[in-house]
C-alpha positions as CSV (number, residue, x, y, z in Angstrom):
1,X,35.2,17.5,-20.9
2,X,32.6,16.2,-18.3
3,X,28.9,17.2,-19.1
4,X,27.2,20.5,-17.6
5,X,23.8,20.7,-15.2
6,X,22.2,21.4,-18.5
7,X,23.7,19.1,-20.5
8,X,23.1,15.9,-18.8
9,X,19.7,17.3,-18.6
10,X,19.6,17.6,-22.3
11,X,20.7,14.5,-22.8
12,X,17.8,12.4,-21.0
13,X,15.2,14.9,-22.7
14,X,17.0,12.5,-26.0
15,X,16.1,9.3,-24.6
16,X,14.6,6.7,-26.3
17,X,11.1,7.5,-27.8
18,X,8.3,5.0,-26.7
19,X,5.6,4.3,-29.1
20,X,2.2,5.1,-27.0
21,X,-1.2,5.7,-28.7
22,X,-4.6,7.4,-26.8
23,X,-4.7,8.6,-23.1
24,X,-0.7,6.9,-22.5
25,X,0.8,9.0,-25.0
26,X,-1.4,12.7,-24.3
27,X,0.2,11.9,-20.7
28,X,3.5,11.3,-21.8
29,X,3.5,14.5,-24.4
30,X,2.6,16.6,-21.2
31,X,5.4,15.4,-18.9
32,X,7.7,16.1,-21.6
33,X,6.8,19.3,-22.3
34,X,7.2,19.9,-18.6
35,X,10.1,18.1,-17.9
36,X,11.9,20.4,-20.4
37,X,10.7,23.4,-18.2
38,X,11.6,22.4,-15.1
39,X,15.0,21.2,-15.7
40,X,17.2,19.5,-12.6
41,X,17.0,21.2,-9.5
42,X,19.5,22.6,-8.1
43,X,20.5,23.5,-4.4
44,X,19.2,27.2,-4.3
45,X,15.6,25.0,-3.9
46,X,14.6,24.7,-0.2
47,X,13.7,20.9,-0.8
48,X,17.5,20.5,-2.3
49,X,19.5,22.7,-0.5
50,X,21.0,19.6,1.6
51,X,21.6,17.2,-1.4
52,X,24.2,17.8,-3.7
53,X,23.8,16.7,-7.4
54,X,26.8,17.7,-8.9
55,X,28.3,13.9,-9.3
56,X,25.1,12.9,-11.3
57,X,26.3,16.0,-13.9
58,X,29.3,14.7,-14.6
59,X,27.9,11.7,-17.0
60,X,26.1,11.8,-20.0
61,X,22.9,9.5,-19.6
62,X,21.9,7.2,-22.4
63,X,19.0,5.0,-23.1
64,X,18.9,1.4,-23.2
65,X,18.4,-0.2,-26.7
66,X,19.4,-3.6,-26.0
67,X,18.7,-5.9,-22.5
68,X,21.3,-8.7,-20.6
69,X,20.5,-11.9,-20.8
70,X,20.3,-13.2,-16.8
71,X,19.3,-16.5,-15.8
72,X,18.0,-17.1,-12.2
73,X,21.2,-18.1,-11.2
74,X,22.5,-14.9,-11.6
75,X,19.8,-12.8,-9.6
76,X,19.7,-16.2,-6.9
77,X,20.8,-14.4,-3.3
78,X,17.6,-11.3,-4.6
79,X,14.5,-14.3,-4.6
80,X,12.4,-14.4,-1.9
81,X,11.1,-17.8,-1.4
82,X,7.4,-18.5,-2.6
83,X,7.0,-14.7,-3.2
84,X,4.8,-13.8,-6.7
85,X,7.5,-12.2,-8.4
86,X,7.9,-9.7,-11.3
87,X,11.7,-9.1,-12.4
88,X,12.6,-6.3,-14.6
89,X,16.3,-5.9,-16.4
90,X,17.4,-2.8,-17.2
91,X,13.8,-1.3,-17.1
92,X,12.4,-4.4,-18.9
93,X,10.1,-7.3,-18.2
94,X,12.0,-10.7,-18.1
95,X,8.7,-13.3,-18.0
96,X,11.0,-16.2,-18.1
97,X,12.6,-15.1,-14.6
98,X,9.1,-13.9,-13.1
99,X,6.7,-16.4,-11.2
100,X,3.2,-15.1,-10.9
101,X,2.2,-19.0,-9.8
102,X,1.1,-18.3,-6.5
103,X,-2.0,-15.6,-7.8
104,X,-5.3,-15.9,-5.7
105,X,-8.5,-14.8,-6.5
106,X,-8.4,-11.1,-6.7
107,X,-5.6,-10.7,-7.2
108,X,-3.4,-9.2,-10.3
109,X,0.3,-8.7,-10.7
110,X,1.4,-8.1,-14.9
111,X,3.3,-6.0,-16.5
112,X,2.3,-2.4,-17.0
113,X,2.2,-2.3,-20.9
114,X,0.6,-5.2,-21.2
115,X,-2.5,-3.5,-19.4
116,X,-2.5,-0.6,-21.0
117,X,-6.4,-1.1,-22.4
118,X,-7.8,-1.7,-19.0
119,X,-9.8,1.2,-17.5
120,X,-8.5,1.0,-14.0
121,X,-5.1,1.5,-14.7
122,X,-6.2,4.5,-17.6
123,X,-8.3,6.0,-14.5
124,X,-5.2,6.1,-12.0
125,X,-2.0,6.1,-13.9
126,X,-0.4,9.2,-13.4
127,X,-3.1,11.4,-11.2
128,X,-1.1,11.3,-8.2
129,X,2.5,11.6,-8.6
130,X,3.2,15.3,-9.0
131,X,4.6,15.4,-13.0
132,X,4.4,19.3,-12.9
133,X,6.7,19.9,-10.0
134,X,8.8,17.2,-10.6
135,X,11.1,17.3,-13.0
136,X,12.0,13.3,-12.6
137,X,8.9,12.3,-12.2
138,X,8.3,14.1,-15.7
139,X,10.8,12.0,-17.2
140,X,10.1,8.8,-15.7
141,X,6.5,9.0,-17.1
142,X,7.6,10.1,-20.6
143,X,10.5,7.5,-21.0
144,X,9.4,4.3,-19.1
145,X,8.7,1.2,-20.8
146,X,7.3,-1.1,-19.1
147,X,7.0,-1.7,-15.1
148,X,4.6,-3.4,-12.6
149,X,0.4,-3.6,-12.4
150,X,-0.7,-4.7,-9.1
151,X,-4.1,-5.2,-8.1
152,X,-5.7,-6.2,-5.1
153,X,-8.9,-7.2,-4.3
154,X,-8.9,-9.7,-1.8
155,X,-5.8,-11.3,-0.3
156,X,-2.7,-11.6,-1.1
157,X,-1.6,-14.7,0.5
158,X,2.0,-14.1,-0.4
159,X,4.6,-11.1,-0.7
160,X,4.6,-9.4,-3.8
161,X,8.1,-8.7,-4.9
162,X,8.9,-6.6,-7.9
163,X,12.7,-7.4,-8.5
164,X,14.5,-3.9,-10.9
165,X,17.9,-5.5,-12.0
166,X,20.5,-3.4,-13.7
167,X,23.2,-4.6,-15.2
168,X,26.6,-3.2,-16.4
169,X,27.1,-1.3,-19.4
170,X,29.5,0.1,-21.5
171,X,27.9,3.8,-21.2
172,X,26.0,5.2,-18.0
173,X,23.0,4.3,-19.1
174,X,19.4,5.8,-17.8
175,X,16.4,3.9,-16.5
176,X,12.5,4.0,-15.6
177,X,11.4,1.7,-13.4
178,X,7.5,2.1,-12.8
179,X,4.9,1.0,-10.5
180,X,1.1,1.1,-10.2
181,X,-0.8,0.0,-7.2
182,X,-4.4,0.1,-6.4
183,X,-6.1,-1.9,-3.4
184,X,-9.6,-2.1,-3.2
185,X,-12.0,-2.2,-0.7
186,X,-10.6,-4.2,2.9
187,X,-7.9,-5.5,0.8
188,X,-4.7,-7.2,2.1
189,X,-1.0,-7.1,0.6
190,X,2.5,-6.8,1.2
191,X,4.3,-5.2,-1.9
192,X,8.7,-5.6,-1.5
193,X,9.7,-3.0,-4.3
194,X,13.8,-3.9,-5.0
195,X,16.2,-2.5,-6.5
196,X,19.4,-4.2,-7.0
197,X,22.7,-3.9,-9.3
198,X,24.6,-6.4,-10.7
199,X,28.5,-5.6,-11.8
200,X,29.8,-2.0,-11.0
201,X,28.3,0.1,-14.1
202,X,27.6,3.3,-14.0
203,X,23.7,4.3,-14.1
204,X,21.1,6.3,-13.5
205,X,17.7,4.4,-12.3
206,X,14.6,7.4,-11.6
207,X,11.7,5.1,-10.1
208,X,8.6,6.4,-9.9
209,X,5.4,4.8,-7.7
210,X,1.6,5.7,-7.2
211,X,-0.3,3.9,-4.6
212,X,-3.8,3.8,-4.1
213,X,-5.8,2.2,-0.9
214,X,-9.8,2.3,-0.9
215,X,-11.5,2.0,2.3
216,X,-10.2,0.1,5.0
217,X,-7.7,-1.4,3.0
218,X,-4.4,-2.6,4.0
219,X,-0.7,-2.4,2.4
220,X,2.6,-3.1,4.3
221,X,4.9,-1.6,1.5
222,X,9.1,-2.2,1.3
223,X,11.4,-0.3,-0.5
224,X,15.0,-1.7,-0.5
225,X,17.9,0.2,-2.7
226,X,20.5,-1.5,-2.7
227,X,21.9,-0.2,-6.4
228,X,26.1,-0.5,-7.1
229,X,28.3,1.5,-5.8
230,X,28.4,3.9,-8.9
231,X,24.7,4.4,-9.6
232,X,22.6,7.2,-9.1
233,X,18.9,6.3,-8.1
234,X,16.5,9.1,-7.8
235,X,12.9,7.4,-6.1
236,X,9.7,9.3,-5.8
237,X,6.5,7.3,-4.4
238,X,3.0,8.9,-4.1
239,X,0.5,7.2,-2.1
240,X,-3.2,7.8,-1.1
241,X,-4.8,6.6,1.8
242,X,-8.7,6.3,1.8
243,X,-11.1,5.9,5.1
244,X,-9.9,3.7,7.7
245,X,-7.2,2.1,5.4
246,X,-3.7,1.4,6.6
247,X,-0.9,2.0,4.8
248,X,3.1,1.0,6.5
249,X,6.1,1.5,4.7
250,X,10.0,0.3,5.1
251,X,12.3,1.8,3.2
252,X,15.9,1.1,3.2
253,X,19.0,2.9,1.3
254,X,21.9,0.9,1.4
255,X,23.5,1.3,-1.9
256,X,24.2,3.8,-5.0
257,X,26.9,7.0,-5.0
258,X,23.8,9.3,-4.7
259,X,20.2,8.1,-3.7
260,X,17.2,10.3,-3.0
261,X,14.1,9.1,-2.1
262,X,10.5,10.9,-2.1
263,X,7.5,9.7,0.0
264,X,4.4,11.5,-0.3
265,X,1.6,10.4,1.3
266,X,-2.5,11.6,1.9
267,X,-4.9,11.0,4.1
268,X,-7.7,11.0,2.2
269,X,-10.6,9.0,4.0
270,X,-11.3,9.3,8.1
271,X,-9.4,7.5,10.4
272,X,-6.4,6.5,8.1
273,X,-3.6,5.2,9.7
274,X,0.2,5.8,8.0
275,X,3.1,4.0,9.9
276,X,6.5,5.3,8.0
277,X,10.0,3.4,8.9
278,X,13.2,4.5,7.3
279,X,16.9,3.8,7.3
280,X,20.2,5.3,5.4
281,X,23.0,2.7,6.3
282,X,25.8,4.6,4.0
283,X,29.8,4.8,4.1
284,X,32.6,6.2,1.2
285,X,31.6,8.8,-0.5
286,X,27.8,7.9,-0.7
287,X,24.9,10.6,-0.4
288,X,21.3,9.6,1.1
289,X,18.4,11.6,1.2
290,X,15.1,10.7,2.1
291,X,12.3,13.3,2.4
292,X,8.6,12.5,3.5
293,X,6.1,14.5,3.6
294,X,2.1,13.3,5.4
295,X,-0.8,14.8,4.4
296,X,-4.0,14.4,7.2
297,X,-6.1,16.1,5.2
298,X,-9.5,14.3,6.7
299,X,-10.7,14.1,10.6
300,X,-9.4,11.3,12.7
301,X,-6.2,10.4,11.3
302,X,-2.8,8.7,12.8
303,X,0.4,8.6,11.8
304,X,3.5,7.4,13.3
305,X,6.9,7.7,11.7
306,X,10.8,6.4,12.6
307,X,13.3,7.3,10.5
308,X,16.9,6.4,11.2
309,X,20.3,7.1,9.6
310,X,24.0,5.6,10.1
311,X,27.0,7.5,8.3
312,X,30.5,6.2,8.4
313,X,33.7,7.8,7.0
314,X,32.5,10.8,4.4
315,X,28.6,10.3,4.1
316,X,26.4,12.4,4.0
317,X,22.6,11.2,4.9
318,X,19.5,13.4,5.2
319,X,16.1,13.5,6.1
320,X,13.5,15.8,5.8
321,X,10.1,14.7,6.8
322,X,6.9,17.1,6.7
323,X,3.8,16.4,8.3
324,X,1.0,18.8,7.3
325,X,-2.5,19.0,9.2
326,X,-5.0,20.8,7.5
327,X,-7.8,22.7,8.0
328,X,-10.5,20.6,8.9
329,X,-8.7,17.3,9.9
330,X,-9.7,17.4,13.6
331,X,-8.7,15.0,16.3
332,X,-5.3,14.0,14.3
333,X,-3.2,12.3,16.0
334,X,0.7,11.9,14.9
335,X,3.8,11.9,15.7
336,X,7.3,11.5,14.3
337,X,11.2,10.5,15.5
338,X,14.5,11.4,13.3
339,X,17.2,9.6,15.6
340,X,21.1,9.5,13.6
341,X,24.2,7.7,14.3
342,X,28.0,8.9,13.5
343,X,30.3,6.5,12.9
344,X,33.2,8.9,11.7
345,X,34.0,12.5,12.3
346,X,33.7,13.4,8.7
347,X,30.3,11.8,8.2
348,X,27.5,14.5,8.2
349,X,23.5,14.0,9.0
350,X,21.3,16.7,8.1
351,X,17.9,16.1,9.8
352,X,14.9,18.4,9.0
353,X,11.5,17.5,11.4
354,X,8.5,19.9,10.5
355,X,5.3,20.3,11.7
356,X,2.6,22.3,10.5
357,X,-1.0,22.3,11.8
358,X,-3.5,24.3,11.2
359,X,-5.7,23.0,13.9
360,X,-6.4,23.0,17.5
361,X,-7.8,19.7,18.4
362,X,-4.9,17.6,17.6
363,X,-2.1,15.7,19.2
364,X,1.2,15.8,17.5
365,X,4.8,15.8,18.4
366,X,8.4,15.3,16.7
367,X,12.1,15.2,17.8
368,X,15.6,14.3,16.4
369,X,18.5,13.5,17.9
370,X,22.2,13.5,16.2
371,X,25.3,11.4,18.0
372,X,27.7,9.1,18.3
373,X,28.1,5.1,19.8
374,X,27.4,5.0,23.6
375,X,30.5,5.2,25.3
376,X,29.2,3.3,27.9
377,X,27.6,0.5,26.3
378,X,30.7,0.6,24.1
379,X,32.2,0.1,27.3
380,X,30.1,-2.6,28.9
381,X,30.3,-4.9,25.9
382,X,34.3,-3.9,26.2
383,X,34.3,-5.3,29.5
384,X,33.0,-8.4,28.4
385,X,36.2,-9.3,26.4
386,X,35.0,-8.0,22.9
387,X,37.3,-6.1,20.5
388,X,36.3,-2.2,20.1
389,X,35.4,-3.3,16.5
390,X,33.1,-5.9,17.0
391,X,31.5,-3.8,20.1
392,X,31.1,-0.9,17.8
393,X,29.4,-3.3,14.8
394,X,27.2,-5.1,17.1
395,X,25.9,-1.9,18.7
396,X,25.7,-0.2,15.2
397,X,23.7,-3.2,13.8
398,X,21.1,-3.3,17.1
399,X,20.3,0.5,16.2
400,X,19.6,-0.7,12.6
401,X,18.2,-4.0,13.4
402,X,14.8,-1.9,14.7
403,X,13.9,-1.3,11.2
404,X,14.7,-3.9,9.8
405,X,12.4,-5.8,12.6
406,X,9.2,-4.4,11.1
407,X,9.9,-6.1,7.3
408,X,7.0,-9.2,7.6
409,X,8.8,-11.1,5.6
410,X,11.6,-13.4,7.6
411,X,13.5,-14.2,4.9
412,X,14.1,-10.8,3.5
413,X,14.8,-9.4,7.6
414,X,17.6,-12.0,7.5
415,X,19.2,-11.3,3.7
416,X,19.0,-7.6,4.7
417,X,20.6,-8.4,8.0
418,X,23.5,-9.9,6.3
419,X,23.8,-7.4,4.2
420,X,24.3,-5.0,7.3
421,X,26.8,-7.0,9.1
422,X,28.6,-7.1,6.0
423,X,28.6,-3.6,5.2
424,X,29.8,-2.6,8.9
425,X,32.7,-5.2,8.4
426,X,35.0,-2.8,6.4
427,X,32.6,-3.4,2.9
428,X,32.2,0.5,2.9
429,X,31.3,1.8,-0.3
């Protein structure tokens, strides 16, 4: 008999307890104690309506008590050459397959429980992603075990890539990937946040990410899913933006049976700048969500966001993206584009623009626009003596490639493109 809403729920609220002592474990008592209030949300919420949990209830999630053994062989086609990396297998920190080598001054990449005494991660972890609303985020913070310190205070010279590698398992299996950022001051980094699967287990990986920039800081952030084909992966990241900072984020769902990710972030300081870009590439069965909301909270902020989605055969993608201007946070400036592509007639894309401002001096707009190929261009390229297949992949991959484009990392841009011209090649999940 497959599990009940409530009884999946009940059976992460028995994961694995994690030994904590001081301000780590009066946090991790409070999410729990909230976590079992809030339970999993369900589609009678307006942030949920769209997205459909019900295959996530039909497994019973159990923690991890032992880890795989991988070798860099096995995780090879994920390394990003001369990137400082941190890999994590199953939710835990593999040193032997990290390389940390390539550290300047400033700079600080470690594992999480391994800086557990320092006062800068005690003074931010956990303030900013919403634990009391959020009933993932409540168990991500109780059950995690380890995940990734960064700390910027200069330069980072290279890409910082934090590798999350599950592996197969006999049970579904739950994990807690965690992430703690903090750039100081002018700071410069670019953070590549992936999540990959190896072998076609069942699993359930609920990431959680908090994200601080100081003043005139600067973070170009990635996110890539790209989980197996049987995975559920629930992502929430929380980011605040201090004056004259600039934060730009990629993030890109490819893989998993259900994803959702949340993006929160706050305009904190004047004249922050957010730059969001987003794509679902999905096919089978597979659900995407991604829902954004931006805070301009302060005078003199920008933000400018693209999010795109491709469904084929039965997926369902969708995007909901909020930007708030508040009371006070004159002479914003933002503005924000949902475009979607249909590759089937039984694909669906829910897109959800919103706007609310609760000023007058401001310049914002939004739009979203729902179809299919060109017939035309399909036509042109046609003409040209291509096949209708390869016409149709190579105008489905130029929509895509636009997202891709803004990853500053060349080597990633072309792994990921791969990736895309082998997904629209008849890989569907």
């Amino acid at each position: 008999m497959k599990p009940s809403r409530e009884q999946c729920f009940e059976q992460l609220l028995l994961g694995k307890t994690v030994k904590s002592q001081g301000w780590l474990e009066r946090i991790r008592t409070a999410e729990l104690e909230h976590a079992a209030i809030l339970n999993f949300p369900s589609t009678s919420q307006d942030d949920w309506r769209f997205t459909d949990l019900s295959a996530l209830f039909q497994y019973g999630f159990h923690p991890v008590t032992s880890y795989a053994k991988l070798t860099l062989s096995d995780i090879g086609k994920f390394l990003i050459p001369g990137a400082i990396r941190l890999v994590f297998v199953d939710g835990c920190y593999v040193a032997e397959l990290s390389d940390v080598t390539q550290l300047g001054a400033g700079v600080t990449v470690a594992a999480l429980a391994d800086r557990f005494g320092d006062k800068l991660v005690e003074k931010n972890f956990g303030y900013h992603a919403p634990y009391k609303q959020d009933a993932f985020v409540a168990l991500n913070t109780n059950f995690f075990e380890d995940g990734a310190w960064v700390h910027v205070a200069g330069e980072a010279a290279e890409p910082i890539h934090l590798l999350h590698v599950a592996t197969k398992r006999e049970v579904p299996s739950a994990l807690y990937p965690r992430c703690m950022v903090v750039m100081d001051a002018s700071s410069r980094a670019t953070l590549i946040e992936d999540y990959v699967g190896l072998g076609d287990g069942i699993y359930f990986s609920n990431a959680v990410t908090e994200v601080v920039l100081k003043e005139h800081a600067r973070l170009q952030h990635v996110r890539v899913q790209r989980d197996e084909k049987n995975a559920f992966h629930i992502g929430h990241c929380s980011v605040e933006c201090g004056r004259g900072s600039i934060y730009t984020a990629t993030s890109l769902a490819f893989g998993a049976r259900m994803s959702r990710h949340t993006l929160h972030v706050k305009q904190q300081g004047e004249r922050a700048e957010i730059h969001l870009n987003g794509l679902a590439l999905i096919a089978g069965r597979q659900i995407a969500d991604t829902h954004t909301q931006i805070d301009h909270a302060t005078p003199r902020g920008k933000s400018i966001q693209l999010h795109k989605c491709i469904a084929d055969d039965s997926a369902h993608a969708i995007f909901s993206g909020k930007i708030m201007v508040h009371m006070g946070a004159t002479g914003t400036d933002s503005a924000q584009s949902s475009r979607n592509l249909l590759l089937s007639g039984k694909a669906h894309i829910d897109t959800q623009p919103q706007l609310e401002i609760f000023n007058d001096d401001v310049s914002c707009k939004h739009g979203a626009t729902v179809g299919q190929i060109d017939a035309e261009a399909l036509f042109f390229l046609r003409s040209r003596g291509l096949t209708e297949k390869l016409a149709r992949n190579l105008l489905t991959h130029a929509f895509a490639a636009e997202i891709i484009a803004k990853i500053p990392v060349p080597s990633l841009v072309e792994s990921l493109g791969r990736t895309i011209l082998e997904r629209m090649s008849g890989a569907h999940i």
